[in-house]
FIDO-634687 format. One record per residue: y, x, z of N, C-alpha, C in turn; residue in three letters. Coordinates in steps of 0.05 Angstrom, whole numbers. Layout:
     n.v     n.u     n.w    ca.v    ca.u    ca.w     c.v     c.u     c.w  rest
       Y       X       Z       Y       X       Z       Y       X       Z   ALA
...
***
This chain:
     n.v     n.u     n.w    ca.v    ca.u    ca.w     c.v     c.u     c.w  rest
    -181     101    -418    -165      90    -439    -139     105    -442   UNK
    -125     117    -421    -100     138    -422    -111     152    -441   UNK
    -124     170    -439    -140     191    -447    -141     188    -481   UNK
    -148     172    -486    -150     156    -511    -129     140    -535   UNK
    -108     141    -515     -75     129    -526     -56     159    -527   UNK
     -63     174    -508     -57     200    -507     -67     218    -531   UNK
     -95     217    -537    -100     236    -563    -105     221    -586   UNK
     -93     196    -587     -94     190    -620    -120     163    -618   UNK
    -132     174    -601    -162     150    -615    -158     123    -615   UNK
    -137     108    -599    -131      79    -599    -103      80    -597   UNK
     -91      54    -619     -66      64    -612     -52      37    -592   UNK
     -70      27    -581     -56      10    -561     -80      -8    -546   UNK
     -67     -16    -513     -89     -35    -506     -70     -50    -485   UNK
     -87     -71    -484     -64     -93    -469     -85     -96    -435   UNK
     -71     -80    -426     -87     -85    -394     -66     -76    -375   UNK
     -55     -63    -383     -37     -43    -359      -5     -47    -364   UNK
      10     -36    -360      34     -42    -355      54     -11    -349   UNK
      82     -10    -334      82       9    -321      66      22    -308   UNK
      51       5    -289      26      31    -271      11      50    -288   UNK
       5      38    -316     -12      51    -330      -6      69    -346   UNK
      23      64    -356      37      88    -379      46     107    -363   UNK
      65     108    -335      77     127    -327      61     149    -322   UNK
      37     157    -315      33     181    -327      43     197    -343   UNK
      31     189    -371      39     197    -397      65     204    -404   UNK
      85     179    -390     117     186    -396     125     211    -385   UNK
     110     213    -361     130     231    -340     118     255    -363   UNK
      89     258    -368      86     285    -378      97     292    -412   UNK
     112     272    -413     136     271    -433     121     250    -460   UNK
     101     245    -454      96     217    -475     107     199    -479   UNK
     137     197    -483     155     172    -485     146     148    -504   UNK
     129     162    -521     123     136    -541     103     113    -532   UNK
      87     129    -498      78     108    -488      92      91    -468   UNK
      87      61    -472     111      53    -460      90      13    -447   UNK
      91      16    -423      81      -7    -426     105     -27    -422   UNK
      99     -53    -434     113     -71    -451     103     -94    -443   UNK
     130    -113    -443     124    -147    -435     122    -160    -456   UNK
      98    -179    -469      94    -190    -493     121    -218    -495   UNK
     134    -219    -521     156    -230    -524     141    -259    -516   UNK
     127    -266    -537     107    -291    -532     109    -300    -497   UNK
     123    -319    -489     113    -325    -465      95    -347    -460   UNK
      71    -348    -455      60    -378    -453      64    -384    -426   UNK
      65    -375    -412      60    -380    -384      88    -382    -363   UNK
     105    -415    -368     128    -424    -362     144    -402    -370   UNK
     140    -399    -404     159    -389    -414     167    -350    -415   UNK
     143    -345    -396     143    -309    -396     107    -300    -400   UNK
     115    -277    -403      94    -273    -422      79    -247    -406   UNK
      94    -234    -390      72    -212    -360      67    -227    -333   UNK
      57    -204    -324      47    -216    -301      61    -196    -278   UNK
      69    -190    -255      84    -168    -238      69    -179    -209   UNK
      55    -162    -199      58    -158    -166      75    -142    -156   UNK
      80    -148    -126     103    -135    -105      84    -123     -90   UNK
      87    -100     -78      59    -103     -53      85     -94     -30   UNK
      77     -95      -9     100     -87      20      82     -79      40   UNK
      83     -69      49      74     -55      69      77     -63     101   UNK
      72     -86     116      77    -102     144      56     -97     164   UNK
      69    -112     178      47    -112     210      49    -144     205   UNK
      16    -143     217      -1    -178     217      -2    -186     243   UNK
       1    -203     247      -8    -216     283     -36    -217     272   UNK
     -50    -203     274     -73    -203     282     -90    -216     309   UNK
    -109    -214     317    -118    -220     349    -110    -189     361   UNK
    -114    -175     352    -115    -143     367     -96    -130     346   UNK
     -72    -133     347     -57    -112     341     -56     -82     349   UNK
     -42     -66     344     -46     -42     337     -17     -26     351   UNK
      -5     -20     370      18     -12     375      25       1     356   UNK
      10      20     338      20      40     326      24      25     291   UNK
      29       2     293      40     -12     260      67      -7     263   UNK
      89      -6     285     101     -16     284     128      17     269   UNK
     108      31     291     116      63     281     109      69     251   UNK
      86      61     241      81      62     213     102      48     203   UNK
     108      29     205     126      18     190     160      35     180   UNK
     166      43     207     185      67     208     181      89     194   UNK
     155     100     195     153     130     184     142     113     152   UNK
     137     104     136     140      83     105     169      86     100   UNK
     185      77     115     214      67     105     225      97     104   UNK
     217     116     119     235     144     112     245     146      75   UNK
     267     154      69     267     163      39     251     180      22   UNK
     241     195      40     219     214      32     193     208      27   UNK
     186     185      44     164     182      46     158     154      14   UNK
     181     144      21     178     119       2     182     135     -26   UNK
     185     151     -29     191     170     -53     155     174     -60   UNK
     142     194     -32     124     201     -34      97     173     -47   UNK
     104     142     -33      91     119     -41      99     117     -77   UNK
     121     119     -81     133     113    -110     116     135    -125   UNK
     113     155    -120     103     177    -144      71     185    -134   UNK
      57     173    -121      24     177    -112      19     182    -133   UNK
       0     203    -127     -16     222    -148     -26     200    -171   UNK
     -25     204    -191     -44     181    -222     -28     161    -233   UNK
      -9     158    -211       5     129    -224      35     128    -213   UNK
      58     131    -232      90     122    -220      93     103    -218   UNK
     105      92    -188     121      59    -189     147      57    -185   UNK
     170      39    -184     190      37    -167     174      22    -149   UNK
     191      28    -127     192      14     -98     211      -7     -82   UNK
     204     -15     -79     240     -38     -65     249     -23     -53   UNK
     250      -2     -42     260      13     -23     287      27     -36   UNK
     273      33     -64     297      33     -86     321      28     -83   UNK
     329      -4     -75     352     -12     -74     373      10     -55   UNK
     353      26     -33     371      37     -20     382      70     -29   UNK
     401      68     -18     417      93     -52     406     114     -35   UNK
     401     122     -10     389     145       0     358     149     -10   UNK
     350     123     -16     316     132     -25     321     130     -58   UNK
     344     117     -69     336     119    -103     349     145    -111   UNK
     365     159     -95     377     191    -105     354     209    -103   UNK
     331     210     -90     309     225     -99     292     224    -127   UNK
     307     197    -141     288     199    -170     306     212    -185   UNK
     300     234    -207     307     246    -223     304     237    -251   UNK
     319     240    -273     320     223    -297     294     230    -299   UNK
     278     246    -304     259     240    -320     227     222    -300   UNK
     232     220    -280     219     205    -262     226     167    -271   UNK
     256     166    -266     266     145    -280     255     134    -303   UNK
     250     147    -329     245     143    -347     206     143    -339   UNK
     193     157    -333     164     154    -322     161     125    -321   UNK
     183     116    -298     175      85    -290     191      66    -310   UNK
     202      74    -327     217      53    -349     242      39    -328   UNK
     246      56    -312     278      40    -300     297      33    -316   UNK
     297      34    -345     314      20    -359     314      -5    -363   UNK
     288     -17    -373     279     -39    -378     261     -58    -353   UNK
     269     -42    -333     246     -57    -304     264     -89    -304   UNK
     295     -98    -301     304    -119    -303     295    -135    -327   UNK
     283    -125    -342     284    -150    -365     244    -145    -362   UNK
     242    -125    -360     212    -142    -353     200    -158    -328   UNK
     214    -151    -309     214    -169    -287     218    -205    -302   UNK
     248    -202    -312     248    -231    -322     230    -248    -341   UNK
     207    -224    -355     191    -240    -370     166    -237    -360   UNK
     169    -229    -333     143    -238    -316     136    -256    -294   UNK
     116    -272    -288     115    -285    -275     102    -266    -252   UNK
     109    -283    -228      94    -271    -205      74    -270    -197   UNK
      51    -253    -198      17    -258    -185      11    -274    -157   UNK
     -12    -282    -166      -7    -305    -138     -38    -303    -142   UNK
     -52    -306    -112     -75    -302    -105     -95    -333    -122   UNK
    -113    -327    -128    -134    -359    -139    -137    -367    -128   UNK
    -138    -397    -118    -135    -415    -105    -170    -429    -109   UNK
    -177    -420    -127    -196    -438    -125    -220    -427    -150   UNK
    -238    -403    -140    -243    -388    -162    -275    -398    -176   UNK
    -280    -421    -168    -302    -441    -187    -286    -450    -201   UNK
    -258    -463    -198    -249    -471    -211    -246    -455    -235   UNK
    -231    -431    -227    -217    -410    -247    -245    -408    -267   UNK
    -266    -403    -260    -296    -389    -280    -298    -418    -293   UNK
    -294    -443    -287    -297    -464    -295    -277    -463    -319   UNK
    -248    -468    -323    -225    -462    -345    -250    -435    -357   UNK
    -245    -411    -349    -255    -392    -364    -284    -395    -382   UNK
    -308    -407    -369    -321    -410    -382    -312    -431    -408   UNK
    -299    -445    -406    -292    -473    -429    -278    -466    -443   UNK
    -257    -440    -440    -244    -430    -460    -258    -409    -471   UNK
    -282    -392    -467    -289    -376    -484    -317    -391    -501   UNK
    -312    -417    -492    -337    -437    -516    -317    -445    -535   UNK
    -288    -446    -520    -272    -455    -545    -267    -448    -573   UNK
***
């Protein structure tokens, strides 16, 4: 679908978000831009945003070596290296810290839409795992008879 928004053949699709345009931006496609729909139905916001973090689990059998992972993640370099993985730009929370956000360069910045990340954050709600996914096919089935 990049591929396709990129040379003309569609001029828009609603599935993706940041993860999905920064590609394109960074390789200077500014006009792709993913976007939080004004419309909010859903208590009032209208995207959807996951966080992901990176932890150690009490497990039964832990792992001595999580805890060193965890250390060698938080380097600035490295959280740089998580933020720009090959296919797809993110920010990172790690961001907040001015030694890991001085490695993004304006046009990296702009990749991930750091202008507008505060106001799409606020018109998104937070992903939350299904609670109950007979249920969920149950709603879904009755809304697409609707």
């Amino acid at each position: 679908m990049n591929t396709a928004l990129i040379n003309g053949e569609i001029d828009a699709y609603f599935t993706g978000g940041t993860y999905t345009a920064s590609p394109a931006r960074l390789d200077g496609l500014s006009n792709v831009r993913g976007i939080t729909p004004k419309s909010r139905p859903v208590d009032g916001k209208g995207g959807v945003v996951w966080i992901e973090l990176t932890s150690a689990v009490a497990n039964p059998d832990p792992t001595p070596l999580a805890e060193d992972f965890l250390e060698f993640v938080q380097q600035p370099e490295i959280c740089k290296a998580v933020g720009f993985a090959e296919g797809t730009y993110n920010p990172v929370s790690q961001m907040g810290d001015p030694e890991v956000f001085k490695l993004w360069d304006k046009d990296e910045l702009d990749a991930i839409q750091w202008d507008s990340l505060p106001e799409e954050m606020a018109g998104s709600v937070e992903y939350s795992v299904v609670a109950d996914y007979a249920k969920l096919l149950e709603i879904y089935t009755a809304a697409k008879r609707g």
